[in-house]
Backbone bond lengths (Angstrom), bond angles and torsions (degrees), N, CA, C in turn:
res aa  C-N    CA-C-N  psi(-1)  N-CA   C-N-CA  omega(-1)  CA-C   N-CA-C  phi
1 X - - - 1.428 - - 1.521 110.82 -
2 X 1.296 120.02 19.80 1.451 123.88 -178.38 1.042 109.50 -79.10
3 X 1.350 151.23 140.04 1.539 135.02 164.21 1.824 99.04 -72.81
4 X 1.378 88.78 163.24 1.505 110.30 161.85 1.581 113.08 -84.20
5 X 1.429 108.18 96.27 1.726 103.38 175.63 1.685 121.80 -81.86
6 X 1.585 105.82 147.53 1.881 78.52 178.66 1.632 81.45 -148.03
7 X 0.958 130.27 167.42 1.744 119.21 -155.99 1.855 80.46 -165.00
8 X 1.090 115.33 134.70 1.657 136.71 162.73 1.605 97.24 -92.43
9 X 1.068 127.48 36.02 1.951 109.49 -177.95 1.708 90.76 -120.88
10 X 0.925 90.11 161.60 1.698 105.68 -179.15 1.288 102.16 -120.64
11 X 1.896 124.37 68.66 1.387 118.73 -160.37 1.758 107.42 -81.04
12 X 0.993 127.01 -9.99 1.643 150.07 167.74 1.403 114.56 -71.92
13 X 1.254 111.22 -8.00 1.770 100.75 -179.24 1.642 105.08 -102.57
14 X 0.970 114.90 128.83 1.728 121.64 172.83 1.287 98.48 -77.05
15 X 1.326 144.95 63.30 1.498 137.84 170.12 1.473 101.84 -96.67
16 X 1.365 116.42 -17.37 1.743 129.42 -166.41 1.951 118.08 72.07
17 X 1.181 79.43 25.45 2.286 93.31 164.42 1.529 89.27 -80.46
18 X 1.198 100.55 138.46 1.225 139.33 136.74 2.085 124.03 -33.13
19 X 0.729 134.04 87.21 1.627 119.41 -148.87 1.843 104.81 -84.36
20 X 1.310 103.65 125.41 1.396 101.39 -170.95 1.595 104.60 -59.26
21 X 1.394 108.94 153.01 1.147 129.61 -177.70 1.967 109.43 -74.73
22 X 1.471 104.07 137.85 1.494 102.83 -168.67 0.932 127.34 -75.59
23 X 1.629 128.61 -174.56 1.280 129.23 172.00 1.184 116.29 -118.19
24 X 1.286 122.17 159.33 1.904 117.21 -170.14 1.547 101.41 -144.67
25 X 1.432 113.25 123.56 1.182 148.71 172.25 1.115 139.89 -86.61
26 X 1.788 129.54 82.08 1.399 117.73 -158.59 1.552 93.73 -126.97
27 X 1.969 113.25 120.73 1.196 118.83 161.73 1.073 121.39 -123.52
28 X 1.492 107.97 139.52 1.804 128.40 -177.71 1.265 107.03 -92.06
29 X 1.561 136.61 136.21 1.489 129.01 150.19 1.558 102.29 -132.71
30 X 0.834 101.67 153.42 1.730 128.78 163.00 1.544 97.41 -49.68
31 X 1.466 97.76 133.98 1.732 109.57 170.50 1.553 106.84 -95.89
32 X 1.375 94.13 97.69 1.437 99.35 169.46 1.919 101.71 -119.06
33 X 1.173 101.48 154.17 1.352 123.23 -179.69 1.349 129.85 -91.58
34 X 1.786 122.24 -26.62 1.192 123.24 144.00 1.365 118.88 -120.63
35 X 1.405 109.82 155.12 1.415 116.69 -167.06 1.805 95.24 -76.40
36 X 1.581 107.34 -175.93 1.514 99.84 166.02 1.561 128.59 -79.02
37 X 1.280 103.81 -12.67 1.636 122.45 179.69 1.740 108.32 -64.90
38 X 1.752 101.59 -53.11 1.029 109.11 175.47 1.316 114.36 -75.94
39 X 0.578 161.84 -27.29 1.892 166.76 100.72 1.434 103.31 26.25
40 X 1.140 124.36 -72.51 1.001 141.38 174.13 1.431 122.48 -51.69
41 X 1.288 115.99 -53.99 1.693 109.49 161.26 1.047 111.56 -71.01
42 X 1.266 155.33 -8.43 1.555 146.90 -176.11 1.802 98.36 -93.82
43 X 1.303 106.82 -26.71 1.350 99.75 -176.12 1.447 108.83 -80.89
44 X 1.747 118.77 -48.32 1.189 95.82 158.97 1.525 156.71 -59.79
45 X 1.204 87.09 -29.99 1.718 101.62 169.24 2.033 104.90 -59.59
46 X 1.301 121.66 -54.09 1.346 121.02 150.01 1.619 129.90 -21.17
47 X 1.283 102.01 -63.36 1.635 115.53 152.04 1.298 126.53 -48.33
48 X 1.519 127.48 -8.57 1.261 107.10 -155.77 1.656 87.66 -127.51
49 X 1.281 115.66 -36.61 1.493 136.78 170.06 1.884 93.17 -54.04
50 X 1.198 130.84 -71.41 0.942 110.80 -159.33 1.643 121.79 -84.65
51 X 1.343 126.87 -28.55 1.539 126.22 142.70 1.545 121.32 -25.36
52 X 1.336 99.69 -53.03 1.848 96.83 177.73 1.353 96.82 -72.20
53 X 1.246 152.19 -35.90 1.583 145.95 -165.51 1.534 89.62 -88.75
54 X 0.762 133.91 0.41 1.781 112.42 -179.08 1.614 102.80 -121.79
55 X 1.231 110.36 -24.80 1.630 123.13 -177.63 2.227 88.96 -73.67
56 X 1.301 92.81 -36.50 1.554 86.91 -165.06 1.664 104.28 -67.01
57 X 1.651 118.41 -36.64 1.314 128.05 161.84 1.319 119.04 -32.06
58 X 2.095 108.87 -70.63 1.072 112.71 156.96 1.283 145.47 -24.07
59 X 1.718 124.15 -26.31 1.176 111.45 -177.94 1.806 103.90 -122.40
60 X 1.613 83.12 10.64 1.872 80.49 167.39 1.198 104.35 -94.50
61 X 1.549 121.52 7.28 1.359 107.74 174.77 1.938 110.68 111.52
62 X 1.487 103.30 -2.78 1.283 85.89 -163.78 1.576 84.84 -113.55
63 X 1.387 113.96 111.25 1.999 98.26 -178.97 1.564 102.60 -94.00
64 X 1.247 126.70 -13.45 1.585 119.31 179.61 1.428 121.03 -53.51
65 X 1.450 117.36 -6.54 1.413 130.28 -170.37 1.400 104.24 -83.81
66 X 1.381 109.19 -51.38 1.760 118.11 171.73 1.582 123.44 -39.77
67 X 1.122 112.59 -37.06 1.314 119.02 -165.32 1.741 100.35 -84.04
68 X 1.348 120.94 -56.72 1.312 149.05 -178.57 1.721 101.00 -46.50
69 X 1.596 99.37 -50.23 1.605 101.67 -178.33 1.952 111.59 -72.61
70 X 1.424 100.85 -31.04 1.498 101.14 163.30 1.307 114.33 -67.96
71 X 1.086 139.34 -42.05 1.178 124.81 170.75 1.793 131.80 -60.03
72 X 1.211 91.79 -12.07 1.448 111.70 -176.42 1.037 98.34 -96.17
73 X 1.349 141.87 -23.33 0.894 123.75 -173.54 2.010 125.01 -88.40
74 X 1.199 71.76 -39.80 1.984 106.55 166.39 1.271 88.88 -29.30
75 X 1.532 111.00 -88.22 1.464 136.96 -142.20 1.667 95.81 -66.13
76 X 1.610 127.15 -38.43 1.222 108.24 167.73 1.658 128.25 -58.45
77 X 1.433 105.82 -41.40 0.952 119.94 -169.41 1.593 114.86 -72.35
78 X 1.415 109.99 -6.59 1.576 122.77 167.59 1.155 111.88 -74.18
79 X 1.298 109.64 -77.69 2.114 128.61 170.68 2.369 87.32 -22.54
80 X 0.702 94.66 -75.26 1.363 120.26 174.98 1.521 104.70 -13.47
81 X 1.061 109.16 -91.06 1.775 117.54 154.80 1.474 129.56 -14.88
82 X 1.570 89.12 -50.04 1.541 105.69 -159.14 1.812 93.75 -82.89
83 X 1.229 114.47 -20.98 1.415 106.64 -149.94 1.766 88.94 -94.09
84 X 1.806 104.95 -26.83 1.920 102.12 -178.72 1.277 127.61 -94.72
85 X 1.808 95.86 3.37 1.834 111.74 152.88 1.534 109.08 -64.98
86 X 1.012 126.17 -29.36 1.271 104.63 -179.71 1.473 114.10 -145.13
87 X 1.442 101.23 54.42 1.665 108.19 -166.18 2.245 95.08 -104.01
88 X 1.143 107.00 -1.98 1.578 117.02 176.52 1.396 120.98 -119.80
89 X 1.439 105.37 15.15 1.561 112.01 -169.99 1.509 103.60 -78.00
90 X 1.330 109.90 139.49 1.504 95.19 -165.61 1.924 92.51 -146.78
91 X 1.249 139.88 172.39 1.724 154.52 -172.41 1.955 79.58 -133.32
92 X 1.227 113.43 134.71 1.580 125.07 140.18 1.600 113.25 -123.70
93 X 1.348 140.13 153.78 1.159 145.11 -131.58 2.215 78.94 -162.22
94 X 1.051 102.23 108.01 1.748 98.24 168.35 1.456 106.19 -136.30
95 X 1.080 101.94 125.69 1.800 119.36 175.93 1.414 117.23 -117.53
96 X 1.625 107.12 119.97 1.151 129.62 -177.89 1.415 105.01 -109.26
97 X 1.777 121.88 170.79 1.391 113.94 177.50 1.479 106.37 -63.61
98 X 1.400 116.73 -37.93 1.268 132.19 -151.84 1.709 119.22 -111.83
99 X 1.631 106.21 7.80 1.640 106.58 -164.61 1.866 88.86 -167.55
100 X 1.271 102.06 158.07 1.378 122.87 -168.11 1.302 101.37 -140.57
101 X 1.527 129.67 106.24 1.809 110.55 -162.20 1.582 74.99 -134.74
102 X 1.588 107.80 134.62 1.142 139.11 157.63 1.490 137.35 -109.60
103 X 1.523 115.74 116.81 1.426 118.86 -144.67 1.554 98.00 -112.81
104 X 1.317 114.25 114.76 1.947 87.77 162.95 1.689 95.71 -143.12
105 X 0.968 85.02 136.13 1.793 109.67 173.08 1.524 130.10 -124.23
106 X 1.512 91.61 94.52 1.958 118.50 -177.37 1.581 115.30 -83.00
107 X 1.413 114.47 76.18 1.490 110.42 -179.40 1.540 115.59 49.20
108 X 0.975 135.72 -108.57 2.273 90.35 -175.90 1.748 104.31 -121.80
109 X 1.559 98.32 32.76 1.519 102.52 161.93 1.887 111.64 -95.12
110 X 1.362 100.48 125.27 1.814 77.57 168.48 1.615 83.76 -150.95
111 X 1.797 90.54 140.93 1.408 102.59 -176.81 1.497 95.42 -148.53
112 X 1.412 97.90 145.53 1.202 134.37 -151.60 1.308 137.28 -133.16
113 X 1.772 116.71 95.64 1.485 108.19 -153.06 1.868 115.32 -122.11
114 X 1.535 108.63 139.80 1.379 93.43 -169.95 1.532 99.00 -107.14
115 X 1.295 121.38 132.81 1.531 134.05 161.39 1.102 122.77 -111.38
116 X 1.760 117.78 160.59 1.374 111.72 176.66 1.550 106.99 -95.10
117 X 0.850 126.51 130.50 1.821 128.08 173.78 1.513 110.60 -56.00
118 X 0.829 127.03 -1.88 1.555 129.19 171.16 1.210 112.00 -46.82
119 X 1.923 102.50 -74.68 1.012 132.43 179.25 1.718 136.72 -82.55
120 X 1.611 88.86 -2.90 1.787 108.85 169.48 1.241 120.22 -67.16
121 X 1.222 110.04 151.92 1.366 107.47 -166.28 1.928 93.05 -133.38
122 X 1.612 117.58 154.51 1.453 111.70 -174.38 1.745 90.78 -134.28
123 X 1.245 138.02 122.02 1.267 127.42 160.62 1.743 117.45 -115.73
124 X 1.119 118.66 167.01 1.455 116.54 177.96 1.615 101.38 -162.53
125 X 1.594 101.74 123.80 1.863 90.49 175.96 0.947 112.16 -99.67
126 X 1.578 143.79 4.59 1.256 149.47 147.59 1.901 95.66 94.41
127 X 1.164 111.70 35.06 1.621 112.26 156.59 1.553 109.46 -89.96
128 X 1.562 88.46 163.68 1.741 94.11 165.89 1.021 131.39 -72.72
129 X 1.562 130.63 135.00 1.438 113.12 -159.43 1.390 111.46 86.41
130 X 1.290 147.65 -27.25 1.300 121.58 -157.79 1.510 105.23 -98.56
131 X 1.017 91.33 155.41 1.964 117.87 176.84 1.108 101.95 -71.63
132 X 1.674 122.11 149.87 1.135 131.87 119.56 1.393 142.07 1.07
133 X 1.222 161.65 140.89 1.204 115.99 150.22 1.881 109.45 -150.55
134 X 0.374 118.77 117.82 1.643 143.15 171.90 1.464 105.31 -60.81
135 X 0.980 122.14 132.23 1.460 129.90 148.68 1.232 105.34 -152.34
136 X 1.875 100.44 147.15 1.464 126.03 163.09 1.484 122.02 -128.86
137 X 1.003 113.62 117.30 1.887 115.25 -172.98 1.383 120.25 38.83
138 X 0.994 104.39 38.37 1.430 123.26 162.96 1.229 112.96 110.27
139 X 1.672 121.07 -26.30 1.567 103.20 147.68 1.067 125.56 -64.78
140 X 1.551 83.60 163.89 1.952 114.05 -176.41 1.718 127.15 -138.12
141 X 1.733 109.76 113.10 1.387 73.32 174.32 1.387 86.83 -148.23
142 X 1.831 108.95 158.10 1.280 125.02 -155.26 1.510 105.34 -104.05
143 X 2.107 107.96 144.36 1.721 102.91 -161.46 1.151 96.17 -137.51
144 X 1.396 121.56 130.87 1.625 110.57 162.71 1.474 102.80 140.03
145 X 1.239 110.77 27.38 1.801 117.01 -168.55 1.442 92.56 -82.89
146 X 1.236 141.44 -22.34 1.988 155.54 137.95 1.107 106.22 -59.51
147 X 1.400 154.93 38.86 1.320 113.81 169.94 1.453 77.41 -138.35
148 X 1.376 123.73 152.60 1.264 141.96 153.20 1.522 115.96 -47.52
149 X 1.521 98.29 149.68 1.365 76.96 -165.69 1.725 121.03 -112.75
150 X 1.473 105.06 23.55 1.556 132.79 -162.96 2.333 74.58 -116.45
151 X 1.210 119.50 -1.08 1.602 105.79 170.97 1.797 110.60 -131.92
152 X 1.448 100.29 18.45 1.528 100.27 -170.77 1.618 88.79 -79.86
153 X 1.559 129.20 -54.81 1.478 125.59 -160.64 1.865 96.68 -56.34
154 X 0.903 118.86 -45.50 1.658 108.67 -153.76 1.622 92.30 -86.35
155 X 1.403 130.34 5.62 1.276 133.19 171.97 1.013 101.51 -93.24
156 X 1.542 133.19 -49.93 1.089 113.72 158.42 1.335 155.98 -79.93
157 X 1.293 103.81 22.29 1.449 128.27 172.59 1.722 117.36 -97.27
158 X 1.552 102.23 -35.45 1.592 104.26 156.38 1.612 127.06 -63.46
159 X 1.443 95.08 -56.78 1.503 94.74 170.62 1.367 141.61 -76.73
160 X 1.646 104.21 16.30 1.245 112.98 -169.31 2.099 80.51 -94.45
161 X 1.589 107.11 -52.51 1.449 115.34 175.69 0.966 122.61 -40.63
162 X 1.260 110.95 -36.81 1.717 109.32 -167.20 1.571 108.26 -90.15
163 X 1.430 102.29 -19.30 1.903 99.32 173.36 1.315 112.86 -87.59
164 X 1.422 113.08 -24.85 1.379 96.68 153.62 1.355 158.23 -75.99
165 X 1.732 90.52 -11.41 1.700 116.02 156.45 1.515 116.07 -52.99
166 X 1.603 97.00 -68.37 1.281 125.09 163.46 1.928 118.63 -13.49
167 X 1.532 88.67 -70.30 2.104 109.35 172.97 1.553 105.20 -53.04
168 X 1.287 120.43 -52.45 1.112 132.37 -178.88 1.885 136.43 -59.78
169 X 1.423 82.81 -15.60 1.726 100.29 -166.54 1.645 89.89 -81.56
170 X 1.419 117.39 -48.19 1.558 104.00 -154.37 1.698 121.36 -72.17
């Protein structure tokens, strides 16, 4: 739950600048266990294991196995699909003094919004299940469909701080 900080200030140089104020970096992804690359070789190697076991059927005489194993294979290889559409879907949360950019990416939708933190707003009612939620002038959009949910309150207790740093800097 740390953000990723990355700061353009050179707060170490005695030149007497002023050190620009930082930036704060918070990204969510889905816990998935194989990437889509790897997905993909496990499925073929799957494919290749079971063709030779059904081809081996095949020439004992039994060809009904072939067809059955194609079908099995289909239907894995669907779930399969479905599971590496959205095995990179990820929410980023970036706070600047001057900008509030909200990232979320739902299998090959990703939309992407910039606000000023002035006027942002962060709420959380601390139920189970509930989102995040952001609003700016009357938009709204809800964050935290990744985050555990025994770390949503103290997430939102940072990021309520840090947008108010954020409001405060300009």
């Amino acid at each position: 739950m740390i953000p990723e900080i990355s700061s353009s200030a050179n707060a170490a140089s005695g030149d007497g600048q002023i050190p620009a104020p930082q930036s704060s970096r918070w990204v969510f992804r889905r816990n998935c266990s194989l990437s889509p690359k790897q997905l993909l070789q496990w499925y073929l190697s799957l494919c290749a294991i079971t063709l030779v076991v059904a081809t081996g059927f095949l020439l004992a005489g039994f060809w009904i196995v072939l067809p059955f194993a194609g079908i099995e294979l289909l239907l894995v290889g669907t779930a399969f699909v479905i599971y590496a559409r959205h095995a990179a879907d990820y929410e980023m949360i970036e706070l600047q003094p001057n900008q509030l950019i909200l990232v979320m990416a739902d299998g090959t939708k990703l939309t992407q919004l910039e606000w000023s933190p002035q006027w942002a707003k962060l709420s959380y009612n601390g139920k189970y299940k509930a989102p995040l939620l952001f609003s700016h002038r009357g938009q709204q959009v809800k964050i935290g469909k990744f985050i555990a949910e025994k770390d949503k309150s103290a997430l939102h207790r940072e990021l309520k701080a840090a947008l108010a740093r954020a409001a405060c800097a300009v």
